[in-house]
C-alpha positions in Angstrom: 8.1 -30.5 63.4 10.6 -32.7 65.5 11.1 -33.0 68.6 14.3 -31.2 69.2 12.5 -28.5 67.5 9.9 -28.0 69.9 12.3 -28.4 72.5 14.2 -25.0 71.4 11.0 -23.3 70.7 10.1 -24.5 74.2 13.2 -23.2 76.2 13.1 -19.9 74.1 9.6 -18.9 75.0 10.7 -19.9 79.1 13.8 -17.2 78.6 11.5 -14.7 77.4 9.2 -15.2 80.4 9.6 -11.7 82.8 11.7 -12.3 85.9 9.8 -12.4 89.0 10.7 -10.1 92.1 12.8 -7.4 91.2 16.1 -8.0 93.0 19.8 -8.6 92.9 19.3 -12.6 92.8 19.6 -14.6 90.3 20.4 -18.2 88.9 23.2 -18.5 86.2 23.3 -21.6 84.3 24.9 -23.2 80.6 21.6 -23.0 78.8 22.3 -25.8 76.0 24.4 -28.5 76.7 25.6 -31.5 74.6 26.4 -35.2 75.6 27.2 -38.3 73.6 25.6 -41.2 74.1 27.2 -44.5 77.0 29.1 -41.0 78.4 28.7 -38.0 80.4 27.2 -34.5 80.6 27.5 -31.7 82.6 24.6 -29.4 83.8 25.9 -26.4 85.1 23.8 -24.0 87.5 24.9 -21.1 90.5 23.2 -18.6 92.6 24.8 -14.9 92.1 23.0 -12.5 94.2 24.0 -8.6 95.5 22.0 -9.6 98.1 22.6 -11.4 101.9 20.5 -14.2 101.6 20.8 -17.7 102.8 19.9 -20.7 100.1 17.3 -22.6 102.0 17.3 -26.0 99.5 18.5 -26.8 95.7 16.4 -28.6 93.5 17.0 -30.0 90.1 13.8 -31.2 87.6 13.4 -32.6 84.5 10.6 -31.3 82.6 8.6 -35.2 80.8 7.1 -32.7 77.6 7.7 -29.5 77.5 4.1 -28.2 78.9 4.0 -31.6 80.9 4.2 -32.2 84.5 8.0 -31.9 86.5 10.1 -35.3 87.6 12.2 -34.8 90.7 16.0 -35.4 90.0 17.5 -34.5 92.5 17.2 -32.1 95.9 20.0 -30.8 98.5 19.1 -29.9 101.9 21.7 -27.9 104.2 19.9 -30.0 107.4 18.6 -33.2 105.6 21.8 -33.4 103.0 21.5 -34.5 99.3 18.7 -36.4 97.5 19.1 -38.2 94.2 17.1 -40.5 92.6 19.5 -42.0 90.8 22.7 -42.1 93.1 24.5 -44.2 90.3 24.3 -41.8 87.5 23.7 -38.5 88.6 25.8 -36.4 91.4 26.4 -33.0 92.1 29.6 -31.3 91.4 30.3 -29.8 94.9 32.0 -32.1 97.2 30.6 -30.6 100.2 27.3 -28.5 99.4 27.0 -27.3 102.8 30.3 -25.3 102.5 29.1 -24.5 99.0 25.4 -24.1 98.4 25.2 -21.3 96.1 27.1 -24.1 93.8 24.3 -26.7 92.8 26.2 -28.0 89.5 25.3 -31.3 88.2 26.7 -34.5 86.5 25.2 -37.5 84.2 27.0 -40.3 83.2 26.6 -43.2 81.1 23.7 -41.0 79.0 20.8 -42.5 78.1 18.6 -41.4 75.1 15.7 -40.5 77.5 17.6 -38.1 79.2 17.4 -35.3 76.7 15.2 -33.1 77.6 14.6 -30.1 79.7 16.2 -29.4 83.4 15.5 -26.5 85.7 17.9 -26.1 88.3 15.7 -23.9 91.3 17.2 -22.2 94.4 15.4 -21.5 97.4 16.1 -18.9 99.3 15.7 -16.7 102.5 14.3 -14.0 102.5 14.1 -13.7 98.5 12.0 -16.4 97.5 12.7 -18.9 94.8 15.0 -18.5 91.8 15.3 -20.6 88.6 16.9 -21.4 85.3 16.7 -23.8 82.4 19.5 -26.1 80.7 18.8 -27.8 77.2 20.3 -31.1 77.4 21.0 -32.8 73.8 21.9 -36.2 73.7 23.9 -37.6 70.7 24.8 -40.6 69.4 27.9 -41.1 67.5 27.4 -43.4 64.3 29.0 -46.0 62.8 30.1 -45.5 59.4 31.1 -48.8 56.6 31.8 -48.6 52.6 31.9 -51.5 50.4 31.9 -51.6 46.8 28.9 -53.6 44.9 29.6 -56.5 42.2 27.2 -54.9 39.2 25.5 -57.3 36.6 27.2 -57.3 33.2 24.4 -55.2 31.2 25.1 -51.1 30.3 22.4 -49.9 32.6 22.5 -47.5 35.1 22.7 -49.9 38.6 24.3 -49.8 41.8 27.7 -49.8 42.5 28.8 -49.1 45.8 27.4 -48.6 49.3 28.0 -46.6 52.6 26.4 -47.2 55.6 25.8 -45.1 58.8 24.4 -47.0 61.9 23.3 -45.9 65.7 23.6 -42.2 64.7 21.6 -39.3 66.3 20.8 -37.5 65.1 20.4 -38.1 61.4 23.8 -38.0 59.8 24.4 -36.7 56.3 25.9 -39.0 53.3 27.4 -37.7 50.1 30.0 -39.0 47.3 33.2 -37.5 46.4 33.7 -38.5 42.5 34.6 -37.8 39.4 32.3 -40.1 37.7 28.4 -39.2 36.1 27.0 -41.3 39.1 24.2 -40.5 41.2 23.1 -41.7 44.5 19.8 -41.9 46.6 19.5 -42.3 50.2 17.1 -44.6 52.7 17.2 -44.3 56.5 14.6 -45.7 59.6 14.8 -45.3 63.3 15.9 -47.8 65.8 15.5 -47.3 69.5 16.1 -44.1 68.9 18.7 -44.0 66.7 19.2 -44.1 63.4 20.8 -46.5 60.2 21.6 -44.4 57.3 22.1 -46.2 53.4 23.4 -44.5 50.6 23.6 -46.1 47.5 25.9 -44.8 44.3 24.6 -45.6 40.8 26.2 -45.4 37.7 26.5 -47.1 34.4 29.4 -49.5 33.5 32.3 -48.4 31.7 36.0 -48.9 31.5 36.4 -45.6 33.1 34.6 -46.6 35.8 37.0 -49.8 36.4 39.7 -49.2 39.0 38.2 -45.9 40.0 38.5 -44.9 43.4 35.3 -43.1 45.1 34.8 -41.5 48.6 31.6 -41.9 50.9 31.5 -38.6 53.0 29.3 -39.1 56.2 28.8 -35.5 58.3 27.3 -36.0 62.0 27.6 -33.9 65.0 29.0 -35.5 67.1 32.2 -35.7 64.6 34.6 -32.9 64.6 35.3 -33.2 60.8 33.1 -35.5 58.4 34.0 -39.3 58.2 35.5 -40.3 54.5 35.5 -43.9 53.5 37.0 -44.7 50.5 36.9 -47.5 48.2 37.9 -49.1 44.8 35.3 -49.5 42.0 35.3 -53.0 40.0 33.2 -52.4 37.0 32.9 -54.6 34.1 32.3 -52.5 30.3 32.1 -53.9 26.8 35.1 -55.1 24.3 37.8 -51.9 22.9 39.2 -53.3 20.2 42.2 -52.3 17.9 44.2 -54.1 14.8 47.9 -54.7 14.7 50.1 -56.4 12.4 50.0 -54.3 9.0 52.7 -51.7 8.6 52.2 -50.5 5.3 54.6 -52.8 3.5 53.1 -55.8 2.3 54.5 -56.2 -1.2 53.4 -59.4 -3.5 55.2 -62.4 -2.3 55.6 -61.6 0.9 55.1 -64.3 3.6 54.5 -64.8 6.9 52.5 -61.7 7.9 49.2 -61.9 10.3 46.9 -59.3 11.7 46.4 -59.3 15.5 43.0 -58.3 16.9 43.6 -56.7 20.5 40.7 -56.2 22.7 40.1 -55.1 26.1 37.2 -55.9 28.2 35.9 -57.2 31.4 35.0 -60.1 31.1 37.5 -61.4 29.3 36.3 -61.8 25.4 33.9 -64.7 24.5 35.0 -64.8 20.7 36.4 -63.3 17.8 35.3 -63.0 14.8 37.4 -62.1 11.4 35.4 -60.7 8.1 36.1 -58.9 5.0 33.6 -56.3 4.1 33.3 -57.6 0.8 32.6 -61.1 1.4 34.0 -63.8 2.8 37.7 -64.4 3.6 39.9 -65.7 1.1 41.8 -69.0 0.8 45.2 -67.4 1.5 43.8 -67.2 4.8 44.0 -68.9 8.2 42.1 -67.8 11.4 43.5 -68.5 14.9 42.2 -67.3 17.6 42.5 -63.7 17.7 44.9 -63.5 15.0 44.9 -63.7 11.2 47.1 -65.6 9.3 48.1 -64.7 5.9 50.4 -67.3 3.9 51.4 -65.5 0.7 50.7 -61.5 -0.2 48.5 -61.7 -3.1 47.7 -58.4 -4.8 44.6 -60.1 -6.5 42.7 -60.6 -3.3 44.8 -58.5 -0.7 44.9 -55.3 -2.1 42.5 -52.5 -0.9 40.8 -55.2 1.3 39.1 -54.1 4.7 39.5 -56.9 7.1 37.2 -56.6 10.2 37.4 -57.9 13.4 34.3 -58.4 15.9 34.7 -59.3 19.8 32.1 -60.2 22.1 32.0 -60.3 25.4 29.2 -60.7 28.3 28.1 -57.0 27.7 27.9 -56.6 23.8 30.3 -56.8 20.8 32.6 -53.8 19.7 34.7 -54.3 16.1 37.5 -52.7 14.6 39.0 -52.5 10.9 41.7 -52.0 8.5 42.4 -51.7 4.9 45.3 -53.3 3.4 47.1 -52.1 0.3 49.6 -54.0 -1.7 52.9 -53.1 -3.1 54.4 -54.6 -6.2 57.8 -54.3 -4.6 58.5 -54.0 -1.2 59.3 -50.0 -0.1 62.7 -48.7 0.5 62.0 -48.6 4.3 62.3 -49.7 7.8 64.9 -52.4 7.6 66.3 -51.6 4.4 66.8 -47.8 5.5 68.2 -49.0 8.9 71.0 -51.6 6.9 71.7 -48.7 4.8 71.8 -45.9 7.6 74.4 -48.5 9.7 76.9 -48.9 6.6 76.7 -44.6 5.8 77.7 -44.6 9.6 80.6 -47.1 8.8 81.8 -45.6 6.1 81.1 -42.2 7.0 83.4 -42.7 11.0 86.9 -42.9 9.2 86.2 -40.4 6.3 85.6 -37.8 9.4 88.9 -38.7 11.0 90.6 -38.5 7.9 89.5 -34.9 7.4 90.3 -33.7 11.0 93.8 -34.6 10.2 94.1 -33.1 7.5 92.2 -29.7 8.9 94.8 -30.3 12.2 98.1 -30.9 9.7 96.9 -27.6 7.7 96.9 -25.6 10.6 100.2 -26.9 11.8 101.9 -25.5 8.8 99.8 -22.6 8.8 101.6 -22.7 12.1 105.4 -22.8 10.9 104.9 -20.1 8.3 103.6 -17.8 11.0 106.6 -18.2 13.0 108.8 -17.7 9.6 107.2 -14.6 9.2 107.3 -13.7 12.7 110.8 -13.7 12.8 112.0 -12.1 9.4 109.8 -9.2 11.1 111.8 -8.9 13.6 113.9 -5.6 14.1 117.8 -5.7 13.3 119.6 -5.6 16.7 123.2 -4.5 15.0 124.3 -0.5 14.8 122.2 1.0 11.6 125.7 2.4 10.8 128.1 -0.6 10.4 129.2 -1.6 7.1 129.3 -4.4 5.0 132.5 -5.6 2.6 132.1 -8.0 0.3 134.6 -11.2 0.4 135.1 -13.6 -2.2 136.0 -17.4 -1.5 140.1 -16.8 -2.1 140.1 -14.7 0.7 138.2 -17.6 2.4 140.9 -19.7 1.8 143.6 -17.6 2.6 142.4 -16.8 6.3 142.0 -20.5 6.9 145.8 -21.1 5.9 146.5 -18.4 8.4 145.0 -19.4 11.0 146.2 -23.3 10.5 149.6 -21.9 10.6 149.1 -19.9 13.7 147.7 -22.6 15.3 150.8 -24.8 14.6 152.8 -22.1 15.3 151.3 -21.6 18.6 152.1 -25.5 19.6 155.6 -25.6 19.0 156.0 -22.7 21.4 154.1 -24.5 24.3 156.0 -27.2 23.8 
């Protein structure tokens, strides 16, 4: 059982004790009170009574264990004045206790680990007797709290990652891990002058989702308001992941100039690579370099249906990849033979279009002009329905333009 158990165990059973002297005095005080460690705390206590009585001296004590004997704090005297063993640190409230007795508040600064404990804060008074009343007084420490991730060895094995680190906390804080990730963590702690250093360390086995990963170290304390998050960035290292490029289904017999790539990614970088065939060994049309594999001329005779395989290593184990390669006798109607002939459709195909819009636009334009024809031989006869028609050949055509000729002529001689 610790001791801040027995502590409230302690004060409970006191607060259950039966009150002495039926009467209309009594002390009031803050029972459980809470300071942080280098600062200050306040013990408050006050005399209430119904009564006329007259407060005859104010004591505070601190209670060594909680059966154990009492240690004298401090006393106020209305005659003799105020007595305090420690003048520096402790003080009471009330600037003038002789105007205020009943008032008999208390303050400690700079707050030392020893001074949680218990306090009773006793009146004495005339002609009532004496009057008390406990305070708790819990002291904490506010921790320290560091993250930092861990370099792991290169081997797939569970091992440590990252640590977080509480110092000078009391009283014990709490560590946990926000993540993601299948870790797991353990937790090792020990006491110093009265406080305490917390390690939590995070486990988990090296992968490539583990690489870049960011992980949170949650401490909970106390004397914090809201838990404490450090967060930090994983560096893991994990085996080769290998792929093949280079093939794109269109080796035909003759062809030259093609290669296989073998892509890998891994941390640490790749050690070697490593080309086979899984029928034997590789065949003279063949070149390695480096990652890559060089082919000189397609040959259907050794090329076709062939698995090539590809094998990196790095620090942590090997990982491989393959592909199987299948050789045309004449190269597919494809990728840049469809493009060339896709552009010259497209060519082709641009004035064709144009051509047909004008003739679809011209069509409509004379669909246009017979529409108006029509429009207007439909339109009603504006002349009397009763007037009639005669019908005049081309001598009487003649003959009125003589006339008129001749009256015109006619007409000029007069003017002049």
């Amino acid at each position: 059982m610790g001791r801040r158990t027995l502590l409230a165990l302690f004060l409970l059973l006191l607060l259950r004790e039966p009150q002495r002297a039926a009467s209309g005095v009594s002390v009031q005080v803050l029972p459980n009170v809470t300071g942080l460690l280098n600062e200050s705390a306040y013990l408050l206590c006050s005399l209430t009574s119904s009564e006329n009585v007259t407060v005859t001296q104010v004591t505070w004590m601190k209670r060594e264990q909680p059966y154990g004997s009492h240690r004298t704090l401090a006393v106020f005297h209305p005659m003799k004045g105020p007595s305090i063993a420690d003048s520096e640190r402790v003080k009471f409230l009330a600037s003038r206790l002789d105007r205020d007795p009943w008032n008999a508040s208390l303050s400690l600064s700079h707050l030392r680990l020893e001074d949680e404990g218990i306090y009773e804060c006793q009146f004495a008074t005339f002609p009532v007797g004496s009057r008390s009343a406990t305070v708790l007084l819990w002291v904490l420490a506010k921790p320290n709290n560091t993250a930092e991730p861990l370099k792991p060895s290169p081997v797939l094995m569970e091992q440590p990652v990252a640590k977080c680190i509480s110092i000078g906390g009391r009283p014990l804080p709490e560590i946990d891990w926000l993540s993601d990730l299948n870790g797991t963590f353990n937790e090792t702690h020990e006491s110093r002058q009265g406080t305490f250093i917390v390690i939590s360390t995070y486990y988990l086995t090296p992968s490539i989702q583990a690489d870049g990963k960011n992980i949170t170290c949650r401490v909970k304390h106390e004397s914090l308001q809201e838990p404490e998050l450090r967060s930090l960035t994983l560096s893991s290292p994990y085996p080769p992941e290998v792929t093949i490029s280079g093939y794109d289904n269109n080796w035909c017999v003759g062809r030259t100039g093609v290669a296989l790539t073998c892509d890998a990614r891994s941390k640490p970088e790749p050690s070697g690579y490593k080309w086979s065939m899984a029928t034997g060994p590789l065949p003279n049309t063949t070149k390695v370099q480096d990652n890559r594999l060089l082919i000189d001329t397609v040959d259907k005779a050794t090329l076709n249906n062939v698995t090539f395989i590809c094998n990196v290593t790095n620090a942590l184990g090997s990982q491989q990849a393959q592909i199987t390669i299948h050789v045309e006798a004449t190269e597919k109607q494809g990728s840049s033979t469809g493009i060339i002939i896709g552009l010259i459709f497209g060519i082709i195909s641009i004035p064709i279009c144009i051509l047909i819009v004008m003739v679809i636009l011209k069509k409509c334009g004379i669909i246009a002009s017979l529409w108006c024809c029509r429009s207007q031989r439909s339109r009603p006869n504006l002349r009397p329905s009763n007037t009639e028609y005669s019908v005049v050949n081309s001598n009487d055509l003649e003959m009125n333009g003589t006339r008129r000729q001749n009256q015109g002529t006619t007409g000029t001689h007069e003017e002049r």
